[in-house]
Backbone as CSV, one residue per row, in Angstrom:
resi,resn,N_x,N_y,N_z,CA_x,CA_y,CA_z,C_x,C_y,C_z
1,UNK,67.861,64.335,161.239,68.678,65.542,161.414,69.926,65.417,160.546
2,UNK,69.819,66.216,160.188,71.377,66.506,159.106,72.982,66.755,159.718
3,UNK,73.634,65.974,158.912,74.830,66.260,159.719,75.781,67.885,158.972
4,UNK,75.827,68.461,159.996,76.396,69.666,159.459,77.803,69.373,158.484
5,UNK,77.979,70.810,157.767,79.366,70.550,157.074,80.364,70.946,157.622
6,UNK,81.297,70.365,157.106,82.604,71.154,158.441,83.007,72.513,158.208
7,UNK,83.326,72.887,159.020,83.927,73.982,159.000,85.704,74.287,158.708
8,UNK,85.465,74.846,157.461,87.136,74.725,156.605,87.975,75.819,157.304
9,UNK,88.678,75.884,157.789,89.622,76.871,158.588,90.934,76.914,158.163
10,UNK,91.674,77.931,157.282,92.698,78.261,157.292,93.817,78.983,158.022
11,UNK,94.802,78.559,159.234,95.224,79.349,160.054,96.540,79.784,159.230
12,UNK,97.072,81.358,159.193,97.949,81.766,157.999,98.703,82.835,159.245
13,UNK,100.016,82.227,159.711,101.175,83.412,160.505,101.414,84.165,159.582
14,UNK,101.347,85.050,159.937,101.665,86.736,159.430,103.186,86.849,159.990
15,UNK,104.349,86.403,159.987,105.487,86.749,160.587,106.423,87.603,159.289
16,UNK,105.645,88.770,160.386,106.327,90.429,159.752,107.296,91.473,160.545
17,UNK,107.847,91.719,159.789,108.871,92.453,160.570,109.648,93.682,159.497
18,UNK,109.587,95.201,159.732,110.262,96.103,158.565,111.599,95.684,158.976
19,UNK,112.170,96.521,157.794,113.300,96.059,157.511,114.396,97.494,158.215
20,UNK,115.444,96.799,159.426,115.259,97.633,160.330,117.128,98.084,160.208
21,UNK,117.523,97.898,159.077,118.724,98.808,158.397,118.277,99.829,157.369
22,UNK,119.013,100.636,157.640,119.038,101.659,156.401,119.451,101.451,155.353
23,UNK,120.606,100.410,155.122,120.886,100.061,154.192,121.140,98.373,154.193
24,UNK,121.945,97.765,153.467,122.219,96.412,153.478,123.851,96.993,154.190
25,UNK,123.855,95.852,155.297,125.431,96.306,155.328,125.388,97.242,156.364
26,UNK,124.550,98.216,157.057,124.464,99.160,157.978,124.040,97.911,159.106
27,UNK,124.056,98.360,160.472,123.521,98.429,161.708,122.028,98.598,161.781
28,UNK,121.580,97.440,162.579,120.414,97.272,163.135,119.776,98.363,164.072
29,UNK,118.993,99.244,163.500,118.623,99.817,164.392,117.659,99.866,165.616
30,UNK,117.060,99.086,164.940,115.962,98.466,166.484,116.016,96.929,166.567
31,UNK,115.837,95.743,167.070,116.415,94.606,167.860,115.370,93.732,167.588
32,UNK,114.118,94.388,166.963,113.011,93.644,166.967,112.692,91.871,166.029
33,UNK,113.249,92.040,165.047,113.674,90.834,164.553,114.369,89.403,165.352
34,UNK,115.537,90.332,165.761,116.362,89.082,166.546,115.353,89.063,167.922
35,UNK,115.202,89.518,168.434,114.107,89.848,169.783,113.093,88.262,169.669
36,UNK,112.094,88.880,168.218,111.240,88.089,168.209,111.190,86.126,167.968
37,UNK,112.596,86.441,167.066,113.709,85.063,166.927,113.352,84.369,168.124
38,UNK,113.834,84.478,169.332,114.225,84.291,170.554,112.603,83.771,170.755
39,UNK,112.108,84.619,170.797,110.592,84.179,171.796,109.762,83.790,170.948
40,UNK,109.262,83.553,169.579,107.987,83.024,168.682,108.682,82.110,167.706
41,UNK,109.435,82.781,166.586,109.659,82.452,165.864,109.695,80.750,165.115
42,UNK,110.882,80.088,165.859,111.384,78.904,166.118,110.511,77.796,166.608
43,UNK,110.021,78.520,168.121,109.052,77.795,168.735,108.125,77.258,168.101
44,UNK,107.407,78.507,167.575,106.127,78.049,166.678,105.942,77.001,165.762
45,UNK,106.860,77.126,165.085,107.006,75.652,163.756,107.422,74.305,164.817
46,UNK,108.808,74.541,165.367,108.874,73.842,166.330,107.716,72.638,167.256
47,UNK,106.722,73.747,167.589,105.139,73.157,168.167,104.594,72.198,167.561
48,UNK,104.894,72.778,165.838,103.843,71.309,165.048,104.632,69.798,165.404
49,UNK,105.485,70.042,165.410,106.603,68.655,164.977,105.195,67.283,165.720
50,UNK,105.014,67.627,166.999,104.101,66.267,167.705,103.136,66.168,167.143
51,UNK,102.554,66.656,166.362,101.389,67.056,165.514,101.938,67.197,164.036
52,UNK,101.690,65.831,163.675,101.819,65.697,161.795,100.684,65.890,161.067
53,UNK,99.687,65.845,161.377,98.207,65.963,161.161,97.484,67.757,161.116
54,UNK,98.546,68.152,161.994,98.063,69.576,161.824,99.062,70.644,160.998
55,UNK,97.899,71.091,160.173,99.105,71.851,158.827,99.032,73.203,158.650
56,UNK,99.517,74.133,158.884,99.662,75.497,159.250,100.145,76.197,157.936
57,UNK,99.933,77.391,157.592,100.790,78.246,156.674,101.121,79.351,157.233
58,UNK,102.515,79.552,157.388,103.303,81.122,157.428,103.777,82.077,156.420
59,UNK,103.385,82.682,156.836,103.872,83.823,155.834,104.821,84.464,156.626
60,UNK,106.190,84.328,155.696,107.785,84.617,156.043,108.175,86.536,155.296
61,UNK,107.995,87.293,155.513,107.895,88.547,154.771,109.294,88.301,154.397
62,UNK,109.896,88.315,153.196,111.560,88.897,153.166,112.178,89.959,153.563
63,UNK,111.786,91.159,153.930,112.614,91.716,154.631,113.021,91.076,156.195
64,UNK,112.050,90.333,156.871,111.812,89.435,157.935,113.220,88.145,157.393
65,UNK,112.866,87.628,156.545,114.016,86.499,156.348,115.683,86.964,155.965
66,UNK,115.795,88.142,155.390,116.693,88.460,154.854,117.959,88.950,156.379
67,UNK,116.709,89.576,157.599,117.555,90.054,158.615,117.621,88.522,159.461
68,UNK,116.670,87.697,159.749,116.773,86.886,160.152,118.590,86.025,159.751
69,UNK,118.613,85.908,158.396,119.434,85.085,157.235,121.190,86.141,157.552
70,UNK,120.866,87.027,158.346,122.244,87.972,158.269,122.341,87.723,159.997
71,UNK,121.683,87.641,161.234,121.911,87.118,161.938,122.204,85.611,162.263
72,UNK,122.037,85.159,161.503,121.825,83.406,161.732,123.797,83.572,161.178
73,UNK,124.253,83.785,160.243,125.732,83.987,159.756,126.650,84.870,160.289
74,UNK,125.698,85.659,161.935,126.373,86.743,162.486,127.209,87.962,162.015
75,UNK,126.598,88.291,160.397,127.368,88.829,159.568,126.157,90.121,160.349
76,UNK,126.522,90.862,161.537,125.549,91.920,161.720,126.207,92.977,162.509
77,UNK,125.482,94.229,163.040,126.108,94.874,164.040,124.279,95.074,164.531
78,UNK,124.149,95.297,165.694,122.860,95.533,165.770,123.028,96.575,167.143
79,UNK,122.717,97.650,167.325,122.300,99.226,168.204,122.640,98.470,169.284
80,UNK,121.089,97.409,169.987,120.893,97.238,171.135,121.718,95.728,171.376
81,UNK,122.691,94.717,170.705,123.257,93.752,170.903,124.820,94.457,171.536
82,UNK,125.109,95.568,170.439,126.611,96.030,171.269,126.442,97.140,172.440
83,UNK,125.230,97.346,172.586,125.037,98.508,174.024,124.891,96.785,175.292
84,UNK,124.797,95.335,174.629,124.439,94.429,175.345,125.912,94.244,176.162
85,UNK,126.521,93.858,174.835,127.877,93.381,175.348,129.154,94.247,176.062
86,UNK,128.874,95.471,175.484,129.758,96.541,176.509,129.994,96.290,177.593
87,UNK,131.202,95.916,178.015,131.240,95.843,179.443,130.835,97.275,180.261
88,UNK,130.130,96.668,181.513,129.088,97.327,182.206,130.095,98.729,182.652
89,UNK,131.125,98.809,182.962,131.903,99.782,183.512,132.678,100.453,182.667
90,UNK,132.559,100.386,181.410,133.109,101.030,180.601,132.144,101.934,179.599
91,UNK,130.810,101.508,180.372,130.026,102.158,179.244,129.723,104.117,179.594
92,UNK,129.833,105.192,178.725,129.499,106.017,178.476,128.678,106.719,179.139
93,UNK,128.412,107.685,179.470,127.098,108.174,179.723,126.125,108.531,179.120
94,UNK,126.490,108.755,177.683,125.263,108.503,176.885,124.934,106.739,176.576
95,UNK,125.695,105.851,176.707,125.551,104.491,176.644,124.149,104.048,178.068
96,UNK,124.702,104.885,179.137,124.180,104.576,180.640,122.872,104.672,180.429
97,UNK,122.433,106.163,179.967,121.117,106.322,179.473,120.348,105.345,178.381
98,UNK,121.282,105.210,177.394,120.513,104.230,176.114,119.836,102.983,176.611
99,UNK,120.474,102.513,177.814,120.427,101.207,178.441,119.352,101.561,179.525
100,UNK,119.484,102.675,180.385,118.153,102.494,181.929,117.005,103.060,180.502
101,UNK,116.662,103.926,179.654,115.655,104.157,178.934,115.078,103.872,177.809
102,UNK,115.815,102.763,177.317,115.697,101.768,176.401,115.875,99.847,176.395
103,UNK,116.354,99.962,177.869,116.355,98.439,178.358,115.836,98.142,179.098
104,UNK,114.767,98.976,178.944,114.458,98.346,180.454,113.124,98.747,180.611
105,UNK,111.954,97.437,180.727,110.488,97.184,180.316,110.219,98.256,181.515
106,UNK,109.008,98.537,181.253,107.989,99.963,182.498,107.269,98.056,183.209
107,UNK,107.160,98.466,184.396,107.047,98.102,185.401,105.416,96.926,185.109
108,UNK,104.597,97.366,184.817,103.342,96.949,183.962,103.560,95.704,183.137
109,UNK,104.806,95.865,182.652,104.771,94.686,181.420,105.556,93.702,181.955
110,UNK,104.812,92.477,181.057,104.672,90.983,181.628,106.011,90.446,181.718
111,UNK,107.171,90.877,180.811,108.322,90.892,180.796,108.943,91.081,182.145
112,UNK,109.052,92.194,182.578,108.922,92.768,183.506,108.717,92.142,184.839
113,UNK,107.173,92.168,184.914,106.471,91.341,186.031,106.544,89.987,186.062
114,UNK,107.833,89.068,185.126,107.379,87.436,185.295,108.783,87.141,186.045
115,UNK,109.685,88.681,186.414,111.172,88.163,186.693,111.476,89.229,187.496
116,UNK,111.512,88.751,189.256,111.630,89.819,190.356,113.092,91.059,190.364
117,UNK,113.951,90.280,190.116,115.007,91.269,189.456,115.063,92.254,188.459
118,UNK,114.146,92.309,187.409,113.981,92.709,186.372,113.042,93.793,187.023
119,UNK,111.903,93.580,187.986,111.057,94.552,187.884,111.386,95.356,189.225
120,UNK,112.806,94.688,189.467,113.083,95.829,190.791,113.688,96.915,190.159
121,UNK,114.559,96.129,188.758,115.481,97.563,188.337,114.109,99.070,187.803
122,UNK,113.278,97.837,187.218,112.070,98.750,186.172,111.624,99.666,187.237
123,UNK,111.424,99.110,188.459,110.582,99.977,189.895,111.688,101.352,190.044
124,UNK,112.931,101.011,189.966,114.273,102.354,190.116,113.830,102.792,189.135
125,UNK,113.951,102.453,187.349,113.732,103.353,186.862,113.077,104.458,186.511
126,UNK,111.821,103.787,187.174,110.418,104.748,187.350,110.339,105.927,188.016
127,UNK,110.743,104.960,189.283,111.196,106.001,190.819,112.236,107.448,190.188
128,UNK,113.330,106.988,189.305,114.380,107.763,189.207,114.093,108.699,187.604
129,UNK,112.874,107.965,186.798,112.754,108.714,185.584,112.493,110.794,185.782
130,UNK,111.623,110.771,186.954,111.274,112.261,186.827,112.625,113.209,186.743
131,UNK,113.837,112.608,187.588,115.056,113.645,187.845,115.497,114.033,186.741
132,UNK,115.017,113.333,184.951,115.558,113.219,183.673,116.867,112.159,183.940
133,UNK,116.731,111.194,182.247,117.751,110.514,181.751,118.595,110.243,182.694
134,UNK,119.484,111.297,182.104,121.075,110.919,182.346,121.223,111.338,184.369
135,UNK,120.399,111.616,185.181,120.127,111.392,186.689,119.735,109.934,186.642
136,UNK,118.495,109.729,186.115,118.330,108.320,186.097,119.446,107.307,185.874
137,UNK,119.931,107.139,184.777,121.399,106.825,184.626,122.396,106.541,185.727
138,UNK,122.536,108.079,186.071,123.511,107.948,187.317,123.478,107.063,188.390
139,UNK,121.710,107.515,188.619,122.056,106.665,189.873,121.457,104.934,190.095
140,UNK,121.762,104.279,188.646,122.161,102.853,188.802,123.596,102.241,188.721
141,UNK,123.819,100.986,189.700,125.097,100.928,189.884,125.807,100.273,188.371
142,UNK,127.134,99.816,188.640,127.371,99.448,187.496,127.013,97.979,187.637
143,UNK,126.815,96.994,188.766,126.698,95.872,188.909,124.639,95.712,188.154
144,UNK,123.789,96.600,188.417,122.783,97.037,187.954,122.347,97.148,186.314
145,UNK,123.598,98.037,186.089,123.343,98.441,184.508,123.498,96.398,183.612
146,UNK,125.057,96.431,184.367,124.825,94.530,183.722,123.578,94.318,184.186
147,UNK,123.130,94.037,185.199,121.642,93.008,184.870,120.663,93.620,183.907
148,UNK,121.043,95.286,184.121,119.879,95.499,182.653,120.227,94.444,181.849
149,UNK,121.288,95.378,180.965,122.201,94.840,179.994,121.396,92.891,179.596
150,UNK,121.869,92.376,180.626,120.964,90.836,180.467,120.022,90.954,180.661
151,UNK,118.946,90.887,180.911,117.707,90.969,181.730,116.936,91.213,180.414
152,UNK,117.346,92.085,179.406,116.374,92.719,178.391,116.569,92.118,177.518
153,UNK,117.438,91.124,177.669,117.699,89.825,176.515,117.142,88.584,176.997
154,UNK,117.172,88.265,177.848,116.906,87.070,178.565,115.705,86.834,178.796
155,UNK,114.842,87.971,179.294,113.430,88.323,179.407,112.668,87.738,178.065
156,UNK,113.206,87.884,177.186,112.700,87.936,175.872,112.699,85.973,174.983
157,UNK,114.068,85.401,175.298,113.752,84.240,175.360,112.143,83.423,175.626
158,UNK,111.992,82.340,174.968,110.720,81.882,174.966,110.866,81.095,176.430
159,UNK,110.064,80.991,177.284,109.884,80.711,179.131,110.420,79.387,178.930
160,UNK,109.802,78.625,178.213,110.877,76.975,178.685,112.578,76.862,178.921
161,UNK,112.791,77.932,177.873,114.825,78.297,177.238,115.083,78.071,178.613
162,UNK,114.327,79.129,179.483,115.086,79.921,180.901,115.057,78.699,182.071
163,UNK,113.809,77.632,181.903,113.693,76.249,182.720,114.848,75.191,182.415
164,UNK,115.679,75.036,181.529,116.478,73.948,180.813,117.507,74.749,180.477
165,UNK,119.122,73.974,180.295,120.040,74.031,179.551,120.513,75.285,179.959
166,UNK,121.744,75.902,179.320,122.465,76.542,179.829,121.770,78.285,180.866
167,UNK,120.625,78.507,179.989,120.335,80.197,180.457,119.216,79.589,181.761
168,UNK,118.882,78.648,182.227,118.191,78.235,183.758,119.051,78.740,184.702
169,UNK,120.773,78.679,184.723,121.650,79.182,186.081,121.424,80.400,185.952
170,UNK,120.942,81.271,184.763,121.065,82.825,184.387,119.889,83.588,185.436
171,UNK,118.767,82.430,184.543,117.320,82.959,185.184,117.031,82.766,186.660
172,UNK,117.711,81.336,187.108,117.571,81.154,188.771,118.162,82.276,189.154
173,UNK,119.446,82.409,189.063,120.317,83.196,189.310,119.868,84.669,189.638
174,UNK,119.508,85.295,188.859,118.673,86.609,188.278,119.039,87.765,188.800
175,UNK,120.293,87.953,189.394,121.335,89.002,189.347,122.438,89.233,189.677
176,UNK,123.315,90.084,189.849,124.633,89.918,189.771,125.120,89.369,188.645
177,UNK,125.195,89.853,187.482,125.331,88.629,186.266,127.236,89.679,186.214
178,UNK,127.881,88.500,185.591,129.375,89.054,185.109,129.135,89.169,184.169
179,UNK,130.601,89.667,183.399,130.546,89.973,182.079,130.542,88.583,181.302
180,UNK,131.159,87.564,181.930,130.947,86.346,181.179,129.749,85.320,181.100
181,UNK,128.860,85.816,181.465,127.614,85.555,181.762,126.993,85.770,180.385
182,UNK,127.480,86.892,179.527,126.800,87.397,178.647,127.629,86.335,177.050
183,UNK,128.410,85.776,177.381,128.949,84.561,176.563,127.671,83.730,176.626
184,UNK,127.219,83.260,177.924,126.387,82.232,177.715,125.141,82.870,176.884
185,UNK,124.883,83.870,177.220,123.481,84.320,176.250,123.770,84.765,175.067
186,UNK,124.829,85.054,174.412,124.992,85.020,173.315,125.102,83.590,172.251
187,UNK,125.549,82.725,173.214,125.932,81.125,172.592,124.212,80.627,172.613
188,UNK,123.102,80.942,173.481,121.865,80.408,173.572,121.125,81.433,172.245
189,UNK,121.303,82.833,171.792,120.828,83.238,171.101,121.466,83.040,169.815
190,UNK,122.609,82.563,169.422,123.042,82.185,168.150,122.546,81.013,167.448
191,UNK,122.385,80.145,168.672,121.775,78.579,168.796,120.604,78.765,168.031
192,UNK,119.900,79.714,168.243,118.737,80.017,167.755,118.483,80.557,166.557
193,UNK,119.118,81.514,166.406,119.325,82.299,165.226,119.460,81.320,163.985
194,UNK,120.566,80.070,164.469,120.793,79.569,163.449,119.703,78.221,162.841
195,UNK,119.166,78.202,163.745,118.168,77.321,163.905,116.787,77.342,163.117
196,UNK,116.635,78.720,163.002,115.151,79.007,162.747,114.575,79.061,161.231
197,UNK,115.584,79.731,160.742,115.241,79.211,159.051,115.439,77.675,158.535
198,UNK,116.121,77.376,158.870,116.323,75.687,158.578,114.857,75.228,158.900
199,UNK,114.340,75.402,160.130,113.096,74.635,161.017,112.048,74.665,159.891
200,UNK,111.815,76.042,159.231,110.989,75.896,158.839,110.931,75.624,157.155
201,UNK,111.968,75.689,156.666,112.440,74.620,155.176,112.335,73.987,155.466
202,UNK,112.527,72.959,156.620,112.357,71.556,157.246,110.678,71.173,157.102
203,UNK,109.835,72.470,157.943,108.731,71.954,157.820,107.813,71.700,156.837
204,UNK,108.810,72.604,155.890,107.743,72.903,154.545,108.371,71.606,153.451
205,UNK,109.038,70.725,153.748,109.577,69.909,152.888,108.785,68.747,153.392
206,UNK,108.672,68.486,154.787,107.956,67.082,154.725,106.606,67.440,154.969
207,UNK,105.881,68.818,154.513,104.587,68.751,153.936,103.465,69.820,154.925
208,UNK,104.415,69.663,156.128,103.184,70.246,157.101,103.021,71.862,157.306
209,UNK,103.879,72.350,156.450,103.485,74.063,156.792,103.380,73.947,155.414
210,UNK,102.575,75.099,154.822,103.062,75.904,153.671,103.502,77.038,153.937
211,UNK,104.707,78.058,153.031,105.169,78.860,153.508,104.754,80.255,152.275
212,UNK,104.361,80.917,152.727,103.991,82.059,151.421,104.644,83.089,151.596
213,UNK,105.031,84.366,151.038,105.484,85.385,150.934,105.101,86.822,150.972
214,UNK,105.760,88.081,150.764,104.839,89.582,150.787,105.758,90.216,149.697
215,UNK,105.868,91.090,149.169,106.563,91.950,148.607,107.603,92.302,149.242
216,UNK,108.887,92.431,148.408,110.336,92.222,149.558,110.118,93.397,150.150
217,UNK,109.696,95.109,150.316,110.265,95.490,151.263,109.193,96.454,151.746
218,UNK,108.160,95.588,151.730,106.388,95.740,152.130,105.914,96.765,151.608
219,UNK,106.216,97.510,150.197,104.704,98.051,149.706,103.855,97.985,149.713
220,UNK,102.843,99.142,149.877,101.270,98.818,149.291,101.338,98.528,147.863
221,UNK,101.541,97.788,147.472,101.149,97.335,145.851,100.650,98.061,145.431
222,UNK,98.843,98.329,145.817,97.848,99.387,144.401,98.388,100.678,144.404
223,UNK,99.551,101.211,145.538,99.341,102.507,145.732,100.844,102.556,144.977
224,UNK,101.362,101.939,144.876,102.310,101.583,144.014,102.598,101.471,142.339
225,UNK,101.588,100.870,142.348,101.205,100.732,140.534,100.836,101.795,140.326
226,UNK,100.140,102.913,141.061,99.134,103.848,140.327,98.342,104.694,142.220
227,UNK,98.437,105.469,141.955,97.936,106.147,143.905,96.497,106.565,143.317
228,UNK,96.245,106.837,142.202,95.115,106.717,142.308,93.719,105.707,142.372
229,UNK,93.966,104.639,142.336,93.783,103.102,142.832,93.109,103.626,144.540
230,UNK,93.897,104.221,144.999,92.853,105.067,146.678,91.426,105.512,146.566
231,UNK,91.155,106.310,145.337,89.989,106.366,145.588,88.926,105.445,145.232
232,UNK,89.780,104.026,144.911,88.457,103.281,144.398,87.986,102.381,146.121
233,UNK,89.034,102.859,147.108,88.813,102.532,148.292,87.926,103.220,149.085
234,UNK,88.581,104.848,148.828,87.982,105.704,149.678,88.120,106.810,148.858
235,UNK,86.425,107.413,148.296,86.324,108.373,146.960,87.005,109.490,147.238
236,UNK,86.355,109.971,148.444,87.731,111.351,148.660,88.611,111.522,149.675
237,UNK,89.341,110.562,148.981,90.768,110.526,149.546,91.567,111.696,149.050
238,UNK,92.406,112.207,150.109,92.993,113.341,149.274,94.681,112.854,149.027
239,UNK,94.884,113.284,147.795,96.033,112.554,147.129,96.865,113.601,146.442
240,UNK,98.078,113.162,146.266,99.196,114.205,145.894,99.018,115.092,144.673
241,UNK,99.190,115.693,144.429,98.758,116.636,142.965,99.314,115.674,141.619
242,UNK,100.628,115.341,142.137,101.103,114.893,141.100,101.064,113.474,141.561
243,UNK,100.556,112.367,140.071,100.243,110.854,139.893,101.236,110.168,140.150
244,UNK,100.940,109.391,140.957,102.768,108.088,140.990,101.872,106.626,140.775
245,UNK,102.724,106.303,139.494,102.659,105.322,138.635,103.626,104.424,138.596
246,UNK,104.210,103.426,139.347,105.200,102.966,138.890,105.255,101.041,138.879
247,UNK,104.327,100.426,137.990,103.871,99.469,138.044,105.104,98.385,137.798
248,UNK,106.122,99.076,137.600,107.280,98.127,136.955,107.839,98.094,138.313
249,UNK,107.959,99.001,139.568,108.642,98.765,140.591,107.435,97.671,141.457
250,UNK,106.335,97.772,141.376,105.538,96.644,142.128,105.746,95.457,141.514
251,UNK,106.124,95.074,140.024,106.575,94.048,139.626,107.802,93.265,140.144
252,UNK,108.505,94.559,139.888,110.207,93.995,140.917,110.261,93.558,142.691
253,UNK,108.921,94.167,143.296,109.075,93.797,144.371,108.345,92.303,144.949
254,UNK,107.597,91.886,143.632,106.998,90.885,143.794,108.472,90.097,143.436
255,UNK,108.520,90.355,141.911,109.278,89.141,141.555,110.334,88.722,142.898
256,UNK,111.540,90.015,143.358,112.107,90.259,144.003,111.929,88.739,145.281
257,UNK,110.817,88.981,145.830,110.233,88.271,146.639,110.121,86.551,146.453
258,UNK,109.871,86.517,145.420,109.438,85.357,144.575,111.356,84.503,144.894
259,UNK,111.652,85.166,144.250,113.582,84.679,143.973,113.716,84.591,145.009
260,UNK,113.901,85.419,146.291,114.871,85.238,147.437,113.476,84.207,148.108
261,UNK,112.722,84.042,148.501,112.241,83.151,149.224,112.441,81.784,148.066
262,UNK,112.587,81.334,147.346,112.471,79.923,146.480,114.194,79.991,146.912
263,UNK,115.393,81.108,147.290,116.892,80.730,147.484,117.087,80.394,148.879
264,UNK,116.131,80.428,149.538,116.069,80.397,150.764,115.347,79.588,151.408
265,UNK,114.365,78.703,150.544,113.241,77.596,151.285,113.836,76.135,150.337
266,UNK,114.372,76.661,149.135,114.418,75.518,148.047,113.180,75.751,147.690
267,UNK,111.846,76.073,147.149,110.894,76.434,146.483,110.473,77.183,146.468
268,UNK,109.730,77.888,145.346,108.789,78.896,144.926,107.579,78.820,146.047
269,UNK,107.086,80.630,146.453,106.146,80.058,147.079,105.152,80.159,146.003
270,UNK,103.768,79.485,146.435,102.562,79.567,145.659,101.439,80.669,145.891
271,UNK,101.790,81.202,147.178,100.710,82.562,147.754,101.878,83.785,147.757
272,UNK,100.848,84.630,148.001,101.809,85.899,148.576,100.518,86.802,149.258
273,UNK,101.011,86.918,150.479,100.161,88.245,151.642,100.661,89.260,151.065
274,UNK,99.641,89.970,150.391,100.327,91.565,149.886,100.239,92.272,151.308
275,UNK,100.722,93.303,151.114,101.403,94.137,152.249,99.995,95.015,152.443
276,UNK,99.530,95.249,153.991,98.158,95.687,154.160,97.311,94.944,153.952
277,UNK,97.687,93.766,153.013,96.239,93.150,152.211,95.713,94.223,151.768
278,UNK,96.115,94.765,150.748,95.813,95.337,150.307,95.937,95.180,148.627
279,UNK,94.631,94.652,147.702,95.017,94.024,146.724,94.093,94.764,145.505
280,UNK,94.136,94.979,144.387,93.035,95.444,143.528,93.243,94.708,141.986
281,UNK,92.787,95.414,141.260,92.659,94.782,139.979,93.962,94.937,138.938
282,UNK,94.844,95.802,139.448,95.982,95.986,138.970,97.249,95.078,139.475
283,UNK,97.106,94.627,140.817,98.010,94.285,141.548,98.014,92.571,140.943
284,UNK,96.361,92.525,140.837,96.575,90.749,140.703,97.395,90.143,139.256
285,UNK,97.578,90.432,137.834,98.591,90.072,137.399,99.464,90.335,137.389
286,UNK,99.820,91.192,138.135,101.545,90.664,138.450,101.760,89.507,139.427
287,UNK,100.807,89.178,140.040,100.962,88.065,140.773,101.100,86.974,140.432
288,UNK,99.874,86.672,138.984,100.005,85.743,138.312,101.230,85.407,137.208
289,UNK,101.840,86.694,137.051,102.654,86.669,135.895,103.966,86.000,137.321
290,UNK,104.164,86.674,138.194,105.535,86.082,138.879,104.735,84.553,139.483
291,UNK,103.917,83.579,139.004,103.628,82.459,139.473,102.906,82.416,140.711
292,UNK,102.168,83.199,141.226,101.391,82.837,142.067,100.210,82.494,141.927
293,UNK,99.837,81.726,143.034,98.423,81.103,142.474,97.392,81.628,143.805
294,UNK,97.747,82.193,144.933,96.392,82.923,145.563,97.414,83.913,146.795
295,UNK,96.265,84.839,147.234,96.695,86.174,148.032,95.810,85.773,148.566
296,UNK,95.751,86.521,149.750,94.955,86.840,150.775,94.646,88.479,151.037
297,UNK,93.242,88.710,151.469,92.564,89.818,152.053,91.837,90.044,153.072
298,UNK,90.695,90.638,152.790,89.481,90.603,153.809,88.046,90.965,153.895
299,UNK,87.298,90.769,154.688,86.206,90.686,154.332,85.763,92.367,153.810
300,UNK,86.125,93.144,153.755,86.073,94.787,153.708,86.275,94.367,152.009
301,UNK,87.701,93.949,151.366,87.877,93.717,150.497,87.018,93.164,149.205
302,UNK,86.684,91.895,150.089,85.916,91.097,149.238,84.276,91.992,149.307
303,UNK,83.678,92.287,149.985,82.152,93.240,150.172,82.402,94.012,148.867
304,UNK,83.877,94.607,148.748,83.756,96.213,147.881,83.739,95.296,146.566
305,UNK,84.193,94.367,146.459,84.503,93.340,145.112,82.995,92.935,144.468
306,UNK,82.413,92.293,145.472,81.087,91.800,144.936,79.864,92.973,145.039
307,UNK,80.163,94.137,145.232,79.273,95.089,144.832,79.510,95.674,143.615
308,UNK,78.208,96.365,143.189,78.328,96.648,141.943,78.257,95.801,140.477
């Protein structure tokens, strides 16, 4: 009997995230970046450390590193961090609302359901959503709105954070939080923030991750170079009257990419996840011309490749 061959397995993190200012320099409008910081990010690379033998590749998107790289220096303003810190009794009534209908998980989710305080407020908000918003609003107290206020941060932390070290009195605790309460979760989420790009230059230097890249501010590449590149996907696709061609801006967003991740890891990466995976015959030298040596796709991809 023959001994089988192994089976070659490449496991490749996709850690993506749009880019969630309008501009450079504007306010965060949705939280999702720093959010995800907190609960995957860190951890994950983190995980290999007991495991030198096991070698992983991430893919770091730059718009993903760039917000990451502006929180880690606290050079930020972010929507849902200053609706955090507002003290609870001073906040607004349009603030009151932003917070019971935007802080606060539906009753269902695991967030939610892993922290009895959390899913008593979610159970009011439910109870109180039909009266509309700003009723809902009203009728949580202000001692309430703080535990939102925490609760939708804290929740989000990765589950060991909340067992150990400073945010365990938060989580035992799990309501009535003061306003100085929200010092400590800001000092546990900076901790982090600052933590997480280093971890993984760290990992990629003594060998065990590789780290690859996407186009800085996630184009579709083919549809980019040229939109008519769609119908070699899908024949009748229906497409704008007028052609958009602009192969010099898919160049810049590669190169783009190329520079800020090699200023930010200490090296060039060698891959790049195009955005969608979505890759064609136009897209691949520019890849090669900004130094890359492989992309990734899929099996849809590769079928349409080897036909014909």
């Amino acid at each position: 009997m023959s001994t089988p061959e192994p089976l070659h397995i490449a496991f490749v993190w996709h850690m993506h995230q749009p880019y969630y200012r309008l501009g450079r320099g504007q306010p965060f409008t949705m939280p999702w970046a720093r959010m995800h910081a907190l609960k995957d990010y860190l951890d994950m690379v983190e995980a290999l450390k007991p495991f030198p033998s096991l070698h992983q590749t991430f893919n770091l998107v730059p718009s993903l590193v760039e917000q990451l790289g502006a929180y880690a220096q606290g050079d930020f303003t972010d929507v849902y961090w200053e609706h955090t810190l507002k003290p609870a009794e001073e906040l607004t009534p349009a603030e009151r609302v932003f917070i019971v209908e935007r802080m606060c998980e539906r009753t269902g989710h695991p967030r939610a359901r892993a922290h009895p305080r959390y899913l008593e407020l979610a159970h009011k908000r439910e109870a109180q959503a039909c009266h509309g918003w700003q009723a809902c609003a009203d009728s949580f107290t202000v001692s309430e709105l703080r535990d939102l206020q925490v609760w939708f941060n804290l929740a989000w932390f990765e589950p060991q954070a909340l067992t150990q070290g400073p945010l365990a009195g938060l989580a035992t605790r799990g309501r009535d939080f003061t306003e100085q309460d929200k010092a400590v979760l800001a000092a546990a989420q900076a901790d982090i923030l600052a933590r997480t790009l280093p971890a993984y230059r760290d990992a990629a230097a003594r060998g065990q991750v590789e780290l690859s890249t996407s186009p800085y501010f996630h184009p579709i590449l083919p549809l980019l170079v040229n939109t008519d590149s769609a119908r070699v996907a899908v024949g009748d696709a229906r497409l704008p009257p007028s052609r958009f061609a602009h192969p010099e801006d898919a160049a810049t967003q590669v190169r783009m990419a190329v520079q800020a991740h090699e200023s930010v890891f200490g090296a060039p990466p060698r891959g790049m996840w195009c955005s969608e995976q979505a890759v064609g015959e136009d897209v691949i030298p520019l890849l090669a011309e900004a130094g890359l040596q492989w992309t990734i796709s899929d099996e849809i991809v590769l079928a349409r490749s080897r036909s014909g």
